[in-house]
Biotite code that builds the C-alpha atoms (Angstrom):
import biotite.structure as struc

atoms = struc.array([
    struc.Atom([141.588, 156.907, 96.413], chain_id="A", res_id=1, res_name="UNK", atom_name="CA", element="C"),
    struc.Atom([138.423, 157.761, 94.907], chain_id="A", res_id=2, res_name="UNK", atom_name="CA", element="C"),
    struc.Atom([138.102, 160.763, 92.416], chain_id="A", res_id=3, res_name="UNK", atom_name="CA", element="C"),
    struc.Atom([135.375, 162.364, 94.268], chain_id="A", res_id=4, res_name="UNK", atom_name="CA", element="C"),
    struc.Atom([137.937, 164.028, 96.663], chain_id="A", res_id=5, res_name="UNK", atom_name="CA", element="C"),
    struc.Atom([138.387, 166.615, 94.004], chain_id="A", res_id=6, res_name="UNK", atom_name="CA", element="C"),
    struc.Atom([135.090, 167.851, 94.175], chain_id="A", res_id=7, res_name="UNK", atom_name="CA", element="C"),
    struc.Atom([134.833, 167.821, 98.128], chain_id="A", res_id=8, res_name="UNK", atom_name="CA", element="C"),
    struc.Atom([135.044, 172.088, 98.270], chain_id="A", res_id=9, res_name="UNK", atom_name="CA", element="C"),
    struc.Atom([132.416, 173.630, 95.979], chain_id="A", res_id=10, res_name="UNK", atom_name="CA", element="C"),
    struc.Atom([133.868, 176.832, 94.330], chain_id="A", res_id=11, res_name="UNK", atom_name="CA", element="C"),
    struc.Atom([132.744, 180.380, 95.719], chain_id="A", res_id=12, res_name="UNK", atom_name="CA", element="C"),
    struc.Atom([131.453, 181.322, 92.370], chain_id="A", res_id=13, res_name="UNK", atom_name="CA", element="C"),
    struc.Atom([129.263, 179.625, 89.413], chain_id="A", res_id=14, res_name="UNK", atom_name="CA", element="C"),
    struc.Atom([128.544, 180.399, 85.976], chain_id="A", res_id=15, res_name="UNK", atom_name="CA", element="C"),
    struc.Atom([125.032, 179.772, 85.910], chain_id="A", res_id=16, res_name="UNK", atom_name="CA", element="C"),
    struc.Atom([122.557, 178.477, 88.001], chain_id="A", res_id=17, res_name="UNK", atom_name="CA", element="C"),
    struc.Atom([122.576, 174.585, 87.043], chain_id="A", res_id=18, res_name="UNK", atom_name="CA", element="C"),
    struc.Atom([126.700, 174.544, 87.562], chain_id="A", res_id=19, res_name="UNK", atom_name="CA", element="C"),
    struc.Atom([126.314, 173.337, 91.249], chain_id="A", res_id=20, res_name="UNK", atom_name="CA", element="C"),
    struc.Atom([123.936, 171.067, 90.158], chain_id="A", res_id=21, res_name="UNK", atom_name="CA", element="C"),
    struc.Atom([126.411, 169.093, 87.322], chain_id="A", res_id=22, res_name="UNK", atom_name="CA", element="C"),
    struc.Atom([128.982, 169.355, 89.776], chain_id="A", res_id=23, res_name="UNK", atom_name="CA", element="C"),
    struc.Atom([127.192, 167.745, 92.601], chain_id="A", res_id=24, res_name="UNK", atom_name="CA", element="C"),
    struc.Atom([126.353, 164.908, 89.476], chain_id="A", res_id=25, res_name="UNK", atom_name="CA", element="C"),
    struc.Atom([129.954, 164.923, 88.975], chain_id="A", res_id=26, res_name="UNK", atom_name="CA", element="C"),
    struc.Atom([130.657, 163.970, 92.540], chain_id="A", res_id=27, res_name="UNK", atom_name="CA", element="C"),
    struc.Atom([127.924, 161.392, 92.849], chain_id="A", res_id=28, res_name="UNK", atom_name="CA", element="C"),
    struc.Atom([129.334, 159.628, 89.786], chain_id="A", res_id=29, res_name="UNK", atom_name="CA", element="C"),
    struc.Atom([133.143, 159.979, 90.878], chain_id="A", res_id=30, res_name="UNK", atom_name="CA", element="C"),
    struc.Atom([132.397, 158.468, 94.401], chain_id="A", res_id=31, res_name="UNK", atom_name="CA", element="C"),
    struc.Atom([132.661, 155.312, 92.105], chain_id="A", res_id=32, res_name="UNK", atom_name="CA", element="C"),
    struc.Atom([135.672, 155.862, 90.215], chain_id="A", res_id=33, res_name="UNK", atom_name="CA", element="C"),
    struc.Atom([139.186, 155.996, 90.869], chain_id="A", res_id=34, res_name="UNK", atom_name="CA", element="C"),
    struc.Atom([141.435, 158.643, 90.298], chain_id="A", res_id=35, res_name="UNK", atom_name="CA", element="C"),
    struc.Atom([142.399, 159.238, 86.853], chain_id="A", res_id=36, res_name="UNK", atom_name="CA", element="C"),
    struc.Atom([144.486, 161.484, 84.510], chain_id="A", res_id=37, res_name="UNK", atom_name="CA", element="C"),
    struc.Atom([144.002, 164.685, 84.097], chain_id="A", res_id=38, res_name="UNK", atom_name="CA", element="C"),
    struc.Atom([143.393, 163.951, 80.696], chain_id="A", res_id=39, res_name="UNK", atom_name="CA", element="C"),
    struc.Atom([140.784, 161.709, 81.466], chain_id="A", res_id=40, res_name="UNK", atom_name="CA", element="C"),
    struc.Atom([139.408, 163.961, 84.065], chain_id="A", res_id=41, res_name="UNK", atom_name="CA", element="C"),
    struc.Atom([138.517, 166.456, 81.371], chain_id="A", res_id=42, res_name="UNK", atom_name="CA", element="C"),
    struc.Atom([137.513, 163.869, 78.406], chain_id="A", res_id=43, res_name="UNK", atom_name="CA", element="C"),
    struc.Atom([135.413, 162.282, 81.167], chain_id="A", res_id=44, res_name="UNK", atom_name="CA", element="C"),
    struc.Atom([133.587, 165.415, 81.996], chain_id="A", res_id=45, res_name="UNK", atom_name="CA", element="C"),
    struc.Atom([133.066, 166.609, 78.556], chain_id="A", res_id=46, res_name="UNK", atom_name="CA", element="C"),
    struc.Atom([131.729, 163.374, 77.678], chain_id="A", res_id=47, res_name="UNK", atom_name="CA", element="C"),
    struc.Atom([129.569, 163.396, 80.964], chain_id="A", res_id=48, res_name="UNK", atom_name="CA", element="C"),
    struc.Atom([128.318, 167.263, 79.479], chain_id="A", res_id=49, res_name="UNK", atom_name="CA", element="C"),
    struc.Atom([127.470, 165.832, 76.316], chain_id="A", res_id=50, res_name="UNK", atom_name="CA", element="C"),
    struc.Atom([125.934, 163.063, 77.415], chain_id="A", res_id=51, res_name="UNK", atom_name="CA", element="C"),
    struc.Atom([123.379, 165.047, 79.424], chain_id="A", res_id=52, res_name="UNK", atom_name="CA", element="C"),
    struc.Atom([122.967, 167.894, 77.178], chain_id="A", res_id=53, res_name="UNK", atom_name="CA", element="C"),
    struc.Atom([123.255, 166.431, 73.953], chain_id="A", res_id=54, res_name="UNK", atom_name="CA", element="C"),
    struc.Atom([126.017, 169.580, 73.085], chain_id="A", res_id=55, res_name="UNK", atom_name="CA", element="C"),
    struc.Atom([129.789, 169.277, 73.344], chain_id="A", res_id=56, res_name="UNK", atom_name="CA", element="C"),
    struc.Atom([131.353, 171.247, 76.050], chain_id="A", res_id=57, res_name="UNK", atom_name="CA", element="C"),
    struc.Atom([133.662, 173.877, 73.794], chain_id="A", res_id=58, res_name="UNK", atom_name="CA", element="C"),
    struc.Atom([134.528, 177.218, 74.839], chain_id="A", res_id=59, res_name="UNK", atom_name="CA", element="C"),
    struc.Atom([133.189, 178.828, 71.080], chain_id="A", res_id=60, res_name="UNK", atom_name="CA", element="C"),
    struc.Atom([130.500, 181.118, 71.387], chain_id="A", res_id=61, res_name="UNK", atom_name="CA", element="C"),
    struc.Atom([130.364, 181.557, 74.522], chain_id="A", res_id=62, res_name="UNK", atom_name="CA", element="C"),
    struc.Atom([127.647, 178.422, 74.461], chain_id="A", res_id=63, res_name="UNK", atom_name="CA", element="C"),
    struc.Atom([125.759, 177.029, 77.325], chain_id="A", res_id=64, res_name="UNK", atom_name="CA", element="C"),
    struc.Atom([122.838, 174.316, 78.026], chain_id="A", res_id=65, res_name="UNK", atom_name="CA", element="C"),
    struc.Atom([119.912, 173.837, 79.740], chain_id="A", res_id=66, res_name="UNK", atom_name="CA", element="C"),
    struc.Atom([119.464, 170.413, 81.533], chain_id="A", res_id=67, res_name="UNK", atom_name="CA", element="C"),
    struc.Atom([116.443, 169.652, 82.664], chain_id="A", res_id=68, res_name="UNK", atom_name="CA", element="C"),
    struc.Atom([116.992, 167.850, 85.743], chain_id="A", res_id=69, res_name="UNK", atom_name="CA", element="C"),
    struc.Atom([119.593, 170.864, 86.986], chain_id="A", res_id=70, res_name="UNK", atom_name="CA", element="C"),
    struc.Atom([116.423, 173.293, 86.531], chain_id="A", res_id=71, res_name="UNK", atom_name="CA", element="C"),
    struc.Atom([115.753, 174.472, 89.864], chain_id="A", res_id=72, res_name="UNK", atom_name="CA", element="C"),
    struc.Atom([114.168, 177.522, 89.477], chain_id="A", res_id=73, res_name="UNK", atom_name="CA", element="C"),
    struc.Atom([115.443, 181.653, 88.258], chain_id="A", res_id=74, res_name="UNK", atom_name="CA", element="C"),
    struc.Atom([116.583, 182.669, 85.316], chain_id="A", res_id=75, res_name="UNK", atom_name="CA", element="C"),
    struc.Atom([119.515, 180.816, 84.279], chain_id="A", res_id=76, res_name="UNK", atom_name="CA", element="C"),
    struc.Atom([117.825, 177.379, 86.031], chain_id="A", res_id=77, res_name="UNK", atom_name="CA", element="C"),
    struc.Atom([119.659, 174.474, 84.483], chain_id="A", res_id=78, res_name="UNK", atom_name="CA", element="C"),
    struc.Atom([122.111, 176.262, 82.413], chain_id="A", res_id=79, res_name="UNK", atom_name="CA", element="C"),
    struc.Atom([125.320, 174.765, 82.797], chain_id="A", res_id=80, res_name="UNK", atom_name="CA", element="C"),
    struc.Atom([128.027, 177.517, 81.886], chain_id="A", res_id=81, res_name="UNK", atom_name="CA", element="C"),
    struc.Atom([130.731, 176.658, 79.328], chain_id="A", res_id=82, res_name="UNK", atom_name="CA", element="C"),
    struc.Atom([132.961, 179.369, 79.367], chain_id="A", res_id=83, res_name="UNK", atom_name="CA", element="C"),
    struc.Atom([132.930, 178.873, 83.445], chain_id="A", res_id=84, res_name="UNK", atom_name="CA", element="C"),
    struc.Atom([133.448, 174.628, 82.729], chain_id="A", res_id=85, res_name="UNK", atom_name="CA", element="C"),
    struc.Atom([136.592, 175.428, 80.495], chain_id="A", res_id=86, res_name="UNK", atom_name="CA", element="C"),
    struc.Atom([137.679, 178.417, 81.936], chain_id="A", res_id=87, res_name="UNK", atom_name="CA", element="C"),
    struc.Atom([137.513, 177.594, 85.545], chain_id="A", res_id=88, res_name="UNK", atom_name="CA", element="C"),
    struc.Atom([135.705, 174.498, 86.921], chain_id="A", res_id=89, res_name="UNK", atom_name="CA", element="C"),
    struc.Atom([137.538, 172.068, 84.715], chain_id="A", res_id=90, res_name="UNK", atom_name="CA", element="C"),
    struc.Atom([141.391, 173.878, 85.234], chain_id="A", res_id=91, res_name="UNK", atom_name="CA", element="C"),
    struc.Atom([140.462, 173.919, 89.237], chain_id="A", res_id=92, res_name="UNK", atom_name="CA", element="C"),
    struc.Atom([139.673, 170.131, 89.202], chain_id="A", res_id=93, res_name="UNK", atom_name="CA", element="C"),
    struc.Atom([142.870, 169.405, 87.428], chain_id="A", res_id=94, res_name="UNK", atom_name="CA", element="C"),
    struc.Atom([145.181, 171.382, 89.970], chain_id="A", res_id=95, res_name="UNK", atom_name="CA", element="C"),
    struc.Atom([143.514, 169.787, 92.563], chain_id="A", res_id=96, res_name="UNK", atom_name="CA", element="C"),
    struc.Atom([144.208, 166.420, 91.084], chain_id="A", res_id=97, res_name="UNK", atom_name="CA", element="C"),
    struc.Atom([147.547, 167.009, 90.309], chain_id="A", res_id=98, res_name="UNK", atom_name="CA", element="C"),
    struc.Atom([148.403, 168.214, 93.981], chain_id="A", res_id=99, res_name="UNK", atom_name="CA", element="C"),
    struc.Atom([147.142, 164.661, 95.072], chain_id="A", res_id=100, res_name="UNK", atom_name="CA", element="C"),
])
């Protein structure tokens, strides 16, 4: 089963503007992968985050970044959300991997 089944329903709400956009990179690059750990999940997408962003993906400080190629347009364009990563997207993709 591939790991990209996690990310088939989009949440209702986002951080910031660029969140549906690292998702939807998320999903691209899982439709190669396998499922994995939950463990892994989350050291995959933090490493994913940093990778893109050049920041780790930490809860302190309520911190955010911008990325580029998630810049669409409006305020928060490109701004992936921490707090919303570690407080919600990354906890959601773990339930939904451990109800597989």
């Amino acid at each position: 089963m591939k790991l990209s089944v996690i990310f088939e329903e989009k949440p209702q709400q986002w951080g910031f503007r660029g969140d549906p956009y690292f998702w939807d990179h998320l999903k691209t690059l899982a439709e190669r992968m396998e499922v994995i750990s939950a463990d892994e999940l989350e050291r995959w997408i933090k490493e994913e985050y940093r990778s893109l962003s050049g920041k780790p993906l930490t809860d302190e400080y309520g911190d955010f970044a911008v990325i580029g190629q998630f810049a669409h347009g409006g305020m928060s364009s490109g701004g992936v959300d921490n707090l919303w990563w570690t407080e919600e997207g990354i906890p959601l993709l773990k339930s939904r991997l451990s109800a597989l």
